[in-house]
Rosetta silent file (secondary structure, phi, psi, omega in degrees, C-alpha in Angstrom):
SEQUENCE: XXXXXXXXXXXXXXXXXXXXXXXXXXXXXXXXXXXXXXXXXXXXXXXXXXXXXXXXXXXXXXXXXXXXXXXXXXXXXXXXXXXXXXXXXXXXXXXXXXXXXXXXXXXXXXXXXXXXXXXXXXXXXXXXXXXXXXXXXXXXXXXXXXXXXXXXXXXXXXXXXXXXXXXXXXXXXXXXXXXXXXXXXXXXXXXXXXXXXXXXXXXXXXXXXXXXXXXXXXXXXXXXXXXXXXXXXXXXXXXXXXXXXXXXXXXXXXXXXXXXXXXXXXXXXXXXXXXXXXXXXXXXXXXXXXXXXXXXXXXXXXXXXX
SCORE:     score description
SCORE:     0.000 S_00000001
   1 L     0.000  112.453  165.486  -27.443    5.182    4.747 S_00000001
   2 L   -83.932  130.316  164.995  -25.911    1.693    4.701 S_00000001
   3 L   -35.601  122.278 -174.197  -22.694    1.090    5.090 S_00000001
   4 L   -62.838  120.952 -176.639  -20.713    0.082    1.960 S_00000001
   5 E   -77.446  142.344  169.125  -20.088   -3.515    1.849 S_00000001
   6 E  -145.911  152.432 -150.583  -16.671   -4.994    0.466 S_00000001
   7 E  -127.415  124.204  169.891  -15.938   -8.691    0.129 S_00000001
   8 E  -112.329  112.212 -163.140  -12.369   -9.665    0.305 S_00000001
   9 E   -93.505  166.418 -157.834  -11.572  -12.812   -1.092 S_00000001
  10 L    84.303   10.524 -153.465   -8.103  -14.288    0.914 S_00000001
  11 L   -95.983    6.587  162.027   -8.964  -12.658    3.935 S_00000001
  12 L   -85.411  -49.649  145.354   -7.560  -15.152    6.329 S_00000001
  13 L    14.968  158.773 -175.877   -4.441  -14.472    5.001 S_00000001
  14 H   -63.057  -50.479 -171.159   -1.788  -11.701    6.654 S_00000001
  15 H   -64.285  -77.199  173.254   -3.009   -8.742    4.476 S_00000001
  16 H   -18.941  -68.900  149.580   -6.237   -9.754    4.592 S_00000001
  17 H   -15.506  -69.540 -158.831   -6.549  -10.138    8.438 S_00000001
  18 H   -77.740  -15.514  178.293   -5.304   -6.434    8.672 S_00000001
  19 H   -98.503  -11.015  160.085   -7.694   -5.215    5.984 S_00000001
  20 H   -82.140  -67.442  179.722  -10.938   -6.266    7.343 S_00000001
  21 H   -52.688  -12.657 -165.315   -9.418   -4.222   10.149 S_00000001
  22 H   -90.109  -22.751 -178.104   -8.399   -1.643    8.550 S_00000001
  23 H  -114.777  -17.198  154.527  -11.871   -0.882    6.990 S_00000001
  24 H   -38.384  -58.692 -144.900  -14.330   -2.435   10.030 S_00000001
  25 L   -64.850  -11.936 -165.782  -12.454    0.458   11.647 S_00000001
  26 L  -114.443    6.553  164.558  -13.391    3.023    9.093 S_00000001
  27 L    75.713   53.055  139.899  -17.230    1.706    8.835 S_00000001
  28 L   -91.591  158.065 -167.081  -17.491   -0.716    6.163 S_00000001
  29 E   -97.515  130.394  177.954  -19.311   -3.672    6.138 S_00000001
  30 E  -130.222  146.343  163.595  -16.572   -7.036    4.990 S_00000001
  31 E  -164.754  125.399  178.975  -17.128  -10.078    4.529 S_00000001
  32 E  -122.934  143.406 -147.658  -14.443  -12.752    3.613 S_00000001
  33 E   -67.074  154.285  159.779  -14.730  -15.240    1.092 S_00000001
  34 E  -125.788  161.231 -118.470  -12.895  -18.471    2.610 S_00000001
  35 L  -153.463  -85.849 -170.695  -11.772  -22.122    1.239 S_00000001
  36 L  -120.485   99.951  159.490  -12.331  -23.007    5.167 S_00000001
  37 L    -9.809  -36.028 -140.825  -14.058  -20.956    7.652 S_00000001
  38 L  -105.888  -65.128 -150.302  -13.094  -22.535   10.405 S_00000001
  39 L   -72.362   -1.616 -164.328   -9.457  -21.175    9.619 S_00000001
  40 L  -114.700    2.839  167.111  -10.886  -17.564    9.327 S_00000001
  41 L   -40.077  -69.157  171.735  -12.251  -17.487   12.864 S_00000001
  42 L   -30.540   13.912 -170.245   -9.436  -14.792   14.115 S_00000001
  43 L   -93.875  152.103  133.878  -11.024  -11.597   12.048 S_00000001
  44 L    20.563   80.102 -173.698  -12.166   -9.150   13.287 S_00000001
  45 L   -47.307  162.424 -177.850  -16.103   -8.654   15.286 S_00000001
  46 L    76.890  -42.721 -148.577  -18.355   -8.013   12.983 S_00000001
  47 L   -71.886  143.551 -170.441  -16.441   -8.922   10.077 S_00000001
  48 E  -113.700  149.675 -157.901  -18.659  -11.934    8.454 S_00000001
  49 E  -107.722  125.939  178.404  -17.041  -15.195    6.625 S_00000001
  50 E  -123.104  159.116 -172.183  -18.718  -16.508    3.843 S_00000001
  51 E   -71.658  121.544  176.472  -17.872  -20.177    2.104 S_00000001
  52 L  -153.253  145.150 -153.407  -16.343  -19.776   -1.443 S_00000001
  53 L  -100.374   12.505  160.181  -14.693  -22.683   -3.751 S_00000001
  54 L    60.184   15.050  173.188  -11.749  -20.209   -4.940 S_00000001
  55 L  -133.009  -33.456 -146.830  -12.699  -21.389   -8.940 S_00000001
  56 L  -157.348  113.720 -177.148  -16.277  -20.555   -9.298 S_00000001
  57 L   -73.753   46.950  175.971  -18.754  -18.476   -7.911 S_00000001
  58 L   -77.396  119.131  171.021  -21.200  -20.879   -6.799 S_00000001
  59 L   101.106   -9.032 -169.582  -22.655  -20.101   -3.455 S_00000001
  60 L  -135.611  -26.811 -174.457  -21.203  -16.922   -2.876 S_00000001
  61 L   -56.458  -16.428 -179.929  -21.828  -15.191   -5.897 S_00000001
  62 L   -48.895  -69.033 -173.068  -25.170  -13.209   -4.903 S_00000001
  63 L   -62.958   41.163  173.993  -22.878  -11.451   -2.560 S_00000001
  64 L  -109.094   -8.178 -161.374  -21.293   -9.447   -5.261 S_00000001
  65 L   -92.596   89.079  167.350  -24.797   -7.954   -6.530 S_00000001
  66 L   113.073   13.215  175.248  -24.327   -4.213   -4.586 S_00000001
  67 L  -107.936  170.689 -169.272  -21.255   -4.162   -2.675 S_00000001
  68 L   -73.339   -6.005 -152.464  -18.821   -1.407   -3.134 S_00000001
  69 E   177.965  135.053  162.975  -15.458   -3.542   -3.483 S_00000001
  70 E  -125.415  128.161  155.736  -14.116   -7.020   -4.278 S_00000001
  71 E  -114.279   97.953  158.030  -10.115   -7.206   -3.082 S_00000001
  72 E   -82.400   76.595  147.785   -8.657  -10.507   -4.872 S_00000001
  73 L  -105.783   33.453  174.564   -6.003  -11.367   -2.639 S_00000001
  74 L   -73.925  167.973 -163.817   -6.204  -15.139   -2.645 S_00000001
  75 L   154.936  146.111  155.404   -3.498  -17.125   -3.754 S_00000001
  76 L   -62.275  152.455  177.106   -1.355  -19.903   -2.211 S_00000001
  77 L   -69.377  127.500  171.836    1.514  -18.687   -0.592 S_00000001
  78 L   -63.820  -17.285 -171.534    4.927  -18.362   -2.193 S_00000001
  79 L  -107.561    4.592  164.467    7.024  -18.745    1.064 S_00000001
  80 L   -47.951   -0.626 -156.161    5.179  -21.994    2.383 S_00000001
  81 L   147.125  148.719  155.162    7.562  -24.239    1.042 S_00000001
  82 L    14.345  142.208  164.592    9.441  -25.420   -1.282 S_00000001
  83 L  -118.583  108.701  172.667    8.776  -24.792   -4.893 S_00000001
  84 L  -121.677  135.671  175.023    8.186  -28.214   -6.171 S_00000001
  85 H   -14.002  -43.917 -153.832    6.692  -28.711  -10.119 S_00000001
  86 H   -89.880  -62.492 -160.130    3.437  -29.352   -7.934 S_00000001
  87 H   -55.225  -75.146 -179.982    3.716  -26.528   -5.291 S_00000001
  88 H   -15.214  -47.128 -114.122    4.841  -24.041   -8.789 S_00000001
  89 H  -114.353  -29.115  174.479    1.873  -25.081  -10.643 S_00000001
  90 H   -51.704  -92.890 -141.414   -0.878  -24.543   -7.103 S_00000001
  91 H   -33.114  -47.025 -172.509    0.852  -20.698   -6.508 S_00000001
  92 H   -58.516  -61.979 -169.825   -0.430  -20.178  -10.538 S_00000001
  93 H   -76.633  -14.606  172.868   -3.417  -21.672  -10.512 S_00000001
  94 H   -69.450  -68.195 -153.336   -4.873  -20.686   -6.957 S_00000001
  95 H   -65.084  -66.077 -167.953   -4.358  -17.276   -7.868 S_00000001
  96 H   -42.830  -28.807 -162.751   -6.163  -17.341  -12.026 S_00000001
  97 H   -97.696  -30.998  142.161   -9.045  -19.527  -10.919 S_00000001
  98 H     2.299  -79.482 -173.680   -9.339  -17.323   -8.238 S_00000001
  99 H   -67.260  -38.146 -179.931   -9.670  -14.184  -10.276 S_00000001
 100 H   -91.399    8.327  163.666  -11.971  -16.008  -12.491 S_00000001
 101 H   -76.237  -64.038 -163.030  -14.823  -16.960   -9.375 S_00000001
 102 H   -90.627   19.959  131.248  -14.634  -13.219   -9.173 S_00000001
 103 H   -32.192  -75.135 -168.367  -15.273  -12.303  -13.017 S_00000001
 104 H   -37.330  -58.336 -166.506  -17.744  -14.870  -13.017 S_00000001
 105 H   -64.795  -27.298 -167.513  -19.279  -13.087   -9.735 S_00000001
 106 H  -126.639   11.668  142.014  -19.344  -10.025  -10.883 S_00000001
 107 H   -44.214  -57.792 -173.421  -20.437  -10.730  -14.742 S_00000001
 108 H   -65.093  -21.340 -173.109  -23.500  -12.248  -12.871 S_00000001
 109 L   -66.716   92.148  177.369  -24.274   -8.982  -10.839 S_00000001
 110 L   -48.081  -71.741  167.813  -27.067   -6.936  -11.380 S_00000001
 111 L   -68.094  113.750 -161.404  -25.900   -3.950   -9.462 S_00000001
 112 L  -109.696  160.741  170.342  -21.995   -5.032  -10.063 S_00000001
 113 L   -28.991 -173.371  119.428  -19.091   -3.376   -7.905 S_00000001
 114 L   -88.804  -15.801 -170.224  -17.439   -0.295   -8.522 S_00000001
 115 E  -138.017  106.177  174.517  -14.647   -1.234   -7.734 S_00000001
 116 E  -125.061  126.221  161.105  -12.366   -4.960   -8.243 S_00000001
 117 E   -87.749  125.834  165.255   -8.631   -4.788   -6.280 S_00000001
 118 E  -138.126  110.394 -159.032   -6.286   -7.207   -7.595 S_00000001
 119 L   -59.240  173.046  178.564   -3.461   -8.082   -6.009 S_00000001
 120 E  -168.699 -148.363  178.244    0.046   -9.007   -7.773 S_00000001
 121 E  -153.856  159.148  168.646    3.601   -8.598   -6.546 S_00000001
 122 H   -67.600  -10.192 -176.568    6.906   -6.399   -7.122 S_00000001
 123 H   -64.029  -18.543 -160.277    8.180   -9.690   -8.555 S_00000001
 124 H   -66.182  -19.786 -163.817    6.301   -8.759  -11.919 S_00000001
 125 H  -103.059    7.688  174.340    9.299   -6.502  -12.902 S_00000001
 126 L    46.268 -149.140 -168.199   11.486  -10.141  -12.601 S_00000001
 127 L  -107.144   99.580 -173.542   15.233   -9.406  -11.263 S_00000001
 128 L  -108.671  167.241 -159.187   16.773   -6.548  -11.660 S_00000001
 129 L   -98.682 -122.657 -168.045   20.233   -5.176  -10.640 S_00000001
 130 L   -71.931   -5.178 -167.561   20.226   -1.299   -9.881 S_00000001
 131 L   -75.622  113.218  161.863   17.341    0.726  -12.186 S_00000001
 132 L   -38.482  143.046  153.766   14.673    2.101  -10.165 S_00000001
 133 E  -107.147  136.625  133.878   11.162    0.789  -11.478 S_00000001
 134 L   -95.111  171.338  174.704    8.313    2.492  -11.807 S_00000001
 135 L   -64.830  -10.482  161.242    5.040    1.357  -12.916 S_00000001
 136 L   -84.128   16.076  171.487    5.582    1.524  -16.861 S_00000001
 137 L   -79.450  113.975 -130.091    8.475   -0.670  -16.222 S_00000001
 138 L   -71.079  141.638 -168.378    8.230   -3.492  -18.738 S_00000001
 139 L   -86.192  148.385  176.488    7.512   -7.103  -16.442 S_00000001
 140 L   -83.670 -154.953 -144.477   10.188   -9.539  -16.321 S_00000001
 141 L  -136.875    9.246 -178.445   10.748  -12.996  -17.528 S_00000001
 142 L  -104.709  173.441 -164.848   11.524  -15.856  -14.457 S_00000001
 143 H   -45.061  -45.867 -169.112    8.952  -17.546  -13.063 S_00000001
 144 H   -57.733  -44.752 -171.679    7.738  -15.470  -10.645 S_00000001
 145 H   -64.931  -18.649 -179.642    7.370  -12.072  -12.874 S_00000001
 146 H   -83.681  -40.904  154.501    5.377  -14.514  -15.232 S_00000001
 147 H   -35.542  -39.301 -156.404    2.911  -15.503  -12.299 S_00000001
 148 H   -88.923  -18.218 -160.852    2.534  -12.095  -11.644 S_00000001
 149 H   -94.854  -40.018  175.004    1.627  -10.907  -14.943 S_00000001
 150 H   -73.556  -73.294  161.605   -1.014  -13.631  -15.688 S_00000001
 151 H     9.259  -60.853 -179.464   -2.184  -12.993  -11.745 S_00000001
 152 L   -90.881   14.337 -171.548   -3.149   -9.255  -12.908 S_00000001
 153 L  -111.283   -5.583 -170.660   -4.885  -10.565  -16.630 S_00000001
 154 L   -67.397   -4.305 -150.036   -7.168  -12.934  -14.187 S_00000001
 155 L  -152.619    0.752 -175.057   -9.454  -10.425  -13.573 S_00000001
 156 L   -58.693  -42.773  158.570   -8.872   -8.250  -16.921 S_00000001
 157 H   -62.594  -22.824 -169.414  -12.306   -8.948  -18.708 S_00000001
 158 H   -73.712  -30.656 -107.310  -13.872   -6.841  -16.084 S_00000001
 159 H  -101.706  -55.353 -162.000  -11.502   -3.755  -17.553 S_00000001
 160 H   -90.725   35.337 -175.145  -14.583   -4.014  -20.850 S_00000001
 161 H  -119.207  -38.538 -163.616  -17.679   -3.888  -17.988 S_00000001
 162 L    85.193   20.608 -175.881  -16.116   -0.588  -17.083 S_00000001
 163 L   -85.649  129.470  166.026  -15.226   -1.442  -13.452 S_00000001
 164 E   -58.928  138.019  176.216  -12.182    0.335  -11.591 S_00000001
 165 L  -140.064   75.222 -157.387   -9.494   -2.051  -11.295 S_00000001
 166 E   -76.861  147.637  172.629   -6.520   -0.706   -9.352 S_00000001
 167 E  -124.972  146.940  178.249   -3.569   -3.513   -8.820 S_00000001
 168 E  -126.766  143.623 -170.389   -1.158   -3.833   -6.209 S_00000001
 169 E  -116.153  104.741 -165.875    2.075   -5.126   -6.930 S_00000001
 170 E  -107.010  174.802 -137.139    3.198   -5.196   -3.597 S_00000001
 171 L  -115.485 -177.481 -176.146    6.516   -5.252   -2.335 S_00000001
 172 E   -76.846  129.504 -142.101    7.638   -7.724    0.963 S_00000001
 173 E  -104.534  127.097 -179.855    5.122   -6.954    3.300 S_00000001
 174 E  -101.182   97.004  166.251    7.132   -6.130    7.097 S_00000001
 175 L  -148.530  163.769 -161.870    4.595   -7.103    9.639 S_00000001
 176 L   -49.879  -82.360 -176.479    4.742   -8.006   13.677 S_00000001
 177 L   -92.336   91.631 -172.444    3.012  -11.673   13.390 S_00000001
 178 L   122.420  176.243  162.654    3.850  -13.747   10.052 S_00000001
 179 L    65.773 -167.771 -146.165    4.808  -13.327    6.988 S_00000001
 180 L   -61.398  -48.068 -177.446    8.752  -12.725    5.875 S_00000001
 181 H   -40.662    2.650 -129.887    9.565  -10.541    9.393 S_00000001
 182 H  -152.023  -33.029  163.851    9.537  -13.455   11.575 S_00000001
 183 H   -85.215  -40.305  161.241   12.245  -15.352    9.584 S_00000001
 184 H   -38.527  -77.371 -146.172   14.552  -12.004    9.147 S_00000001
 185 H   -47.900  -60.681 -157.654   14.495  -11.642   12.704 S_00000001
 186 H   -58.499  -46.079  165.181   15.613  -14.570   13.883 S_00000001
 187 H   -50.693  -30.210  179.291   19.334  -15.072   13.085 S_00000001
 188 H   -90.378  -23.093  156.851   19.987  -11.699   14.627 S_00000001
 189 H   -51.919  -17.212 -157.976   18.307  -12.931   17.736 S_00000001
 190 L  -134.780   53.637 -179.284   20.931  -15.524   17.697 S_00000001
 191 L     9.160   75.822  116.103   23.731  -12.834   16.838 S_00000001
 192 L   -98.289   -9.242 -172.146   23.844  -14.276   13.118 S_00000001
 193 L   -23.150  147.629  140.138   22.645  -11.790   11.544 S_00000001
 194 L   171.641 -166.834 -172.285   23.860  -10.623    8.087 S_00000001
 195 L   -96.903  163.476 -140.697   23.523  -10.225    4.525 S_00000001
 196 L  -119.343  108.330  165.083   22.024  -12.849    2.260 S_00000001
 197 L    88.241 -165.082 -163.577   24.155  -13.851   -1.141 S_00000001
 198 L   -81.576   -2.763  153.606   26.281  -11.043   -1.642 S_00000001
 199 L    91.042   -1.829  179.720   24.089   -8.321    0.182 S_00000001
 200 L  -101.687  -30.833  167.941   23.780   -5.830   -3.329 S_00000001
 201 L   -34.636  140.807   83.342   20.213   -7.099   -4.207 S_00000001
 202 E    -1.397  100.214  159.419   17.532   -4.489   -3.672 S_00000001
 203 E   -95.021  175.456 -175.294   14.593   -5.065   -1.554 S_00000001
 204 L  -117.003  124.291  125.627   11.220   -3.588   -1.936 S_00000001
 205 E  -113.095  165.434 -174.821    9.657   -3.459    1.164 S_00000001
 206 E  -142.425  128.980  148.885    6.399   -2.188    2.713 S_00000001
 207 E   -29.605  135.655  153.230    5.099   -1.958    6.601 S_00000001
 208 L   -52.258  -36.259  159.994    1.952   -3.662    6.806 S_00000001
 209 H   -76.162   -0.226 -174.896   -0.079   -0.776    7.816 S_00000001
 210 H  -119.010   -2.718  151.873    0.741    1.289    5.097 S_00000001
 211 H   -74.177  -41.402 -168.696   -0.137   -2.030    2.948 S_00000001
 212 H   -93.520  -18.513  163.038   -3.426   -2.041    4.091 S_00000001
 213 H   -50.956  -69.172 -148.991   -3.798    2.375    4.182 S_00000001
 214 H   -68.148  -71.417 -177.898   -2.828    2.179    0.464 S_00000001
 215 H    -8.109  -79.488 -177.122   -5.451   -0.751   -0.123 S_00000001
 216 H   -39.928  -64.790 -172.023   -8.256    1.767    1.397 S_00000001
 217 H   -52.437  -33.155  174.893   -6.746    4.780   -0.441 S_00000001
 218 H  -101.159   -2.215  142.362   -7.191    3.013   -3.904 S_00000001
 219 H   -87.171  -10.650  173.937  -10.691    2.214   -3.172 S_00000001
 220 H   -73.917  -65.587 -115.026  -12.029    5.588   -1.785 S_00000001
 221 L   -80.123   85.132 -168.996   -9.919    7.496   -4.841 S_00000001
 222 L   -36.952   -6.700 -170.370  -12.534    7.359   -7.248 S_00000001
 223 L  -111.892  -17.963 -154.750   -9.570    8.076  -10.429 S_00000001
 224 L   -68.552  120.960  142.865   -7.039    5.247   -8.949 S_00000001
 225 L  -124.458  159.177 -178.442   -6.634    2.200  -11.884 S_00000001
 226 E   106.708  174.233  171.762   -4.191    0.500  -13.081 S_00000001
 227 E   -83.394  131.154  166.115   -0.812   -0.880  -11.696 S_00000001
 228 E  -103.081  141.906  151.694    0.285    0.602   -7.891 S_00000001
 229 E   -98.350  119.945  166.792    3.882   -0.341   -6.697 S_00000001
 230 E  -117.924   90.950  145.210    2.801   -0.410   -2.659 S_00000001
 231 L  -134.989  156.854 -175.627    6.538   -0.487   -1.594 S_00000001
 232 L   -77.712  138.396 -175.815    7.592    1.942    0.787 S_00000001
 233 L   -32.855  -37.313 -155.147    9.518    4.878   -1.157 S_00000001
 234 L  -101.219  124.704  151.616   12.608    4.190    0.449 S_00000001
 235 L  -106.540  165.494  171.435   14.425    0.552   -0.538 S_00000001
 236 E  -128.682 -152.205  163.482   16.987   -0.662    0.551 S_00000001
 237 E  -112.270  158.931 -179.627   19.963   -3.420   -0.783 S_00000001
 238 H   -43.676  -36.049  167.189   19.806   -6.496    1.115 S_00000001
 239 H   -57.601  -56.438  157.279   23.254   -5.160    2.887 S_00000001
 240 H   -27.960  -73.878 -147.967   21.496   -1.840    4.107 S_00000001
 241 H   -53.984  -86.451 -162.211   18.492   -3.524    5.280 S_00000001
 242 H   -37.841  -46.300  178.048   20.363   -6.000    7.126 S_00000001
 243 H   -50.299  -57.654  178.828   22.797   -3.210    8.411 S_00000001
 244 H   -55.277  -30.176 -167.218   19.655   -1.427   10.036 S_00000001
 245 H   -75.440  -50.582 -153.783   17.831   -4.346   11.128 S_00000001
 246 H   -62.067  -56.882 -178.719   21.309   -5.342   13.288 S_00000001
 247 H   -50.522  -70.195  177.782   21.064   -1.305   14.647 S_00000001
 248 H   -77.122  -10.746  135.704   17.844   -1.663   15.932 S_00000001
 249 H   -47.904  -38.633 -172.576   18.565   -4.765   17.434 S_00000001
 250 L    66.191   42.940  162.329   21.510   -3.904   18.838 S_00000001
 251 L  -145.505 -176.541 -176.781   23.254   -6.900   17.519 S_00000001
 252 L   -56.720   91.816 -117.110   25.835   -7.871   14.826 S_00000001
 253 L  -138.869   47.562 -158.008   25.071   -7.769   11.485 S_00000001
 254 L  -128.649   11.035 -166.181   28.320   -9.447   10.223 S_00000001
 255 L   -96.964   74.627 -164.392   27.540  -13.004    9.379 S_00000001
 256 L   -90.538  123.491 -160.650   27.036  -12.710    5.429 S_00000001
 257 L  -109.085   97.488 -166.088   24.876  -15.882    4.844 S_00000001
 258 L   -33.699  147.926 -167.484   26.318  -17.356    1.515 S_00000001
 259 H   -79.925  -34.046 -169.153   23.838  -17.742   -1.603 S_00000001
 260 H   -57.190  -58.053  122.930   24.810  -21.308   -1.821 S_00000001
 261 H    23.186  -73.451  -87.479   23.650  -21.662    1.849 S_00000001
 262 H  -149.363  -68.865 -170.407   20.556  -19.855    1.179 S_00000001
 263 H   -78.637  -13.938  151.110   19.605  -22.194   -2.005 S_00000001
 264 H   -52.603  -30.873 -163.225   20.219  -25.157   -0.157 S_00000001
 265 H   -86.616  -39.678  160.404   17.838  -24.142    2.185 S_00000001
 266 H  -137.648   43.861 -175.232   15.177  -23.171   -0.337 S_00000001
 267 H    50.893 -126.365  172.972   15.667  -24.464   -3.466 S_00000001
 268 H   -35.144  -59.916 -148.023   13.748  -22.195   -6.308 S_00000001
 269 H   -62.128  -14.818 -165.649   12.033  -20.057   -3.777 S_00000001
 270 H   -58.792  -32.292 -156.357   15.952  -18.563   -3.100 S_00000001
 271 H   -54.454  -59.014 -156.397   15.705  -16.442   -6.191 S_00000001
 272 H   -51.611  -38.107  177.743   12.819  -14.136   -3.930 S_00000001
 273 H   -82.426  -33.760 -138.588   15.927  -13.181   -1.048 S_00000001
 274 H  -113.070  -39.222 -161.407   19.051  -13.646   -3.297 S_00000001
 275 L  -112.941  170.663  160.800   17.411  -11.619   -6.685 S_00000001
 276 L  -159.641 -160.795  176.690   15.207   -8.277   -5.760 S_00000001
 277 L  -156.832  133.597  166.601   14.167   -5.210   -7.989 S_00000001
 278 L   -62.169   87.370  169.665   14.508   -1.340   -7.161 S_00000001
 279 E  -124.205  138.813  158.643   10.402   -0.448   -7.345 S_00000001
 280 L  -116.679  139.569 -174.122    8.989    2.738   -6.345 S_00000001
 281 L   -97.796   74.966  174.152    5.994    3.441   -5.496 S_00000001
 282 H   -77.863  -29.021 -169.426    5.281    6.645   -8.087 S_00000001
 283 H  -117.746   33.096  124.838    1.994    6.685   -9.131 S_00000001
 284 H   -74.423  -52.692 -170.321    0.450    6.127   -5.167 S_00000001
 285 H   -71.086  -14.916  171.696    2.529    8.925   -4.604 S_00000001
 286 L   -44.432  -53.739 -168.180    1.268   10.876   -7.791 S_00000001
 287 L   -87.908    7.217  170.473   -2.097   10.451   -6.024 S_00000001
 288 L    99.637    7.320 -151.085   -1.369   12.321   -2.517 S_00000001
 289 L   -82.153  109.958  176.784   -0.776    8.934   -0.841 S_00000001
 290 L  -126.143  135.088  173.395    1.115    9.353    2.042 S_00000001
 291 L   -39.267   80.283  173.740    3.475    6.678    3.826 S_00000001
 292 L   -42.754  -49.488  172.101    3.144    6.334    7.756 S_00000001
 293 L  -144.787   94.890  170.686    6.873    4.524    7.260 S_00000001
 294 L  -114.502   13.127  152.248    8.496    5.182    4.699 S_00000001
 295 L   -97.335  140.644  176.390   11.866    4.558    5.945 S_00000001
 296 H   -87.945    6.267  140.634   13.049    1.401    7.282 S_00000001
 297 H   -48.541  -55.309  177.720   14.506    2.184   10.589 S_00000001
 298 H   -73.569  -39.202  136.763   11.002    3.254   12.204 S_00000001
 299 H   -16.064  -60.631 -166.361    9.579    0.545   10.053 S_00000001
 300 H   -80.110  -70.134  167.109   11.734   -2.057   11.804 S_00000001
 301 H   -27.714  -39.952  176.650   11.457   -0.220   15.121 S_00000001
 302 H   -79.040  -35.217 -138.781    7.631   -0.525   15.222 S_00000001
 303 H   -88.216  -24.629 -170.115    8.036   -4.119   14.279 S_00000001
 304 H  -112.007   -3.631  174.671   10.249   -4.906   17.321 S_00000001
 305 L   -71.909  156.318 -169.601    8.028   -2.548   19.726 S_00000001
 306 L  -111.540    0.000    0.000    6.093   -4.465   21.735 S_00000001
């Protein structure tokens, strides 16, 4: 029996990184597509890096003909910088022509996938004040929620092929090295700590391992399609969070860091700290899915263990 192959395109990337581990470990075969190789050296043994031109599936596409899984998380980052006209118009377009090298790839496929994952974000539901969302909650309308919604149509022709296409609109991914945790932290290292804008915004967050569990879990579950919220059950408001973070720190959490402050500092990009959305993650849990942290005290606590 050979192991089932899955091809993650994005996989240098933080999720990515942990999800070639997370499924090496569980005896799949990965191999991730890369812009530059070179940068994708840290995976995983075993896991194997293949060259791919993140528009078109020249050169790569063959591997699509028999593997079990394609996971589209490539994209440019949203927190790299600035959101300048030019930076705005990359974050769109990395992610669509993305999604359409793997159409293309897996149009071309004699044996085709069973499965294409396609990432998105909690931003899709655009900025809301107190209403939980669930997934039928209608997508919002500022830039980001508009990214996100073309983001999940990139990959949408595959839908009439008859290929599962589970989505994850995931929520701010909490992980030791990278990504948002690494900027939280730091003011309360340097007793500044507090909440950002007026501290009532609603974050979504999710632990990284229970980003990359749910990943696996919506490619074994042979019924899973559709939009997933992968946020951890439990949100909190940007005040909360911050209160908790300062508790398991043991430092002060009393420095409320002004919105003005906060949009000097990153122009556009503020709206992602400053706005949030209430999403729950109902229809993973619908499906038996269960959360390793789904509170953010133990959450936080693993994050600061060493």
């Amino acid at each position: 029996m050979h192991p089932m192959r899955i091809l993650i395109t994005g996989g240098s990337g933080l999720i990515g990184r942990a999800l070639a581990s997370e499924l090496t470990a569980h005896g799949y075969t990965v191999t991730v597509l890369s812009r530059d190789p070179s940068r994708a050296r840290s995976l995983p043994t075993g896991v194997q890096i293949a060259r791919w031109d993140a528009r078109t599936a020249q050169g790569w596409g063959h591997l699509a003909d028999g593997a079990h899984a394609i996971v589209n998380l490539a994209g440019e980052s949203i927190a790299a910088g600035r959101w300048t006209p030019a930076r705005k118009r990359r974050i769109r377009d990395s992610r669509l022509n993305a999604g359409q090298a793997v159409v293309q790839a897996v149009q071309a496929a004699t044996d085709k996938p069973s499965v294409v994952v396609q990432s998105s974000g909690a931003g899709y539901y655009g900025l809301q004040d107190d209403q939980p969302l669930d997934e039928d909650a209608p997508p919002g309308d500022d830039y980001l929620a508009r990214v996100a919604v073309d983001w999940e149509a990139a990959t949408a022709p595959l839908d009439a092929l008859g290929i599962r296409r589970p989505i994850l609109r995931t929520g701010m991914v909490l992980a030791k090295h990278g990504g948002a945790w690494v900027r939280l932290r730091l003011p309360f290292q340097l007793f500044v700590g507090g909440p950002l804008g007026g501290g009532r915004q609603w974050w979504s967050w999710i632990h990284l391992a229970d980003e990359v569990r749910a990943i696996r879990f919506l490619i074994e579950h042979p019924t899973a399609s559709g939009p997933f919220n992968l946020t951890a059950p439990q949100p909190l408001t940007n005040a909360a969070f911050s209160r908790v973070l300062g508790q398991v720190m043991h430092r002060p959490a009393l420095m409320p860091i002004p919105g003005w402050a906060v949009r000097l500092l990153l122009g556009e990009m503020a709206t992602v700290v400053l706005g949030g959305q209430r999403v729950l993650p109902r229809r993973l849990s619908d499906l038996g899915f269960e959360f390793r942290f789904p509170e953010a005290r133990a959450a936080l606590r693993d994050l600061l263990s060493k």
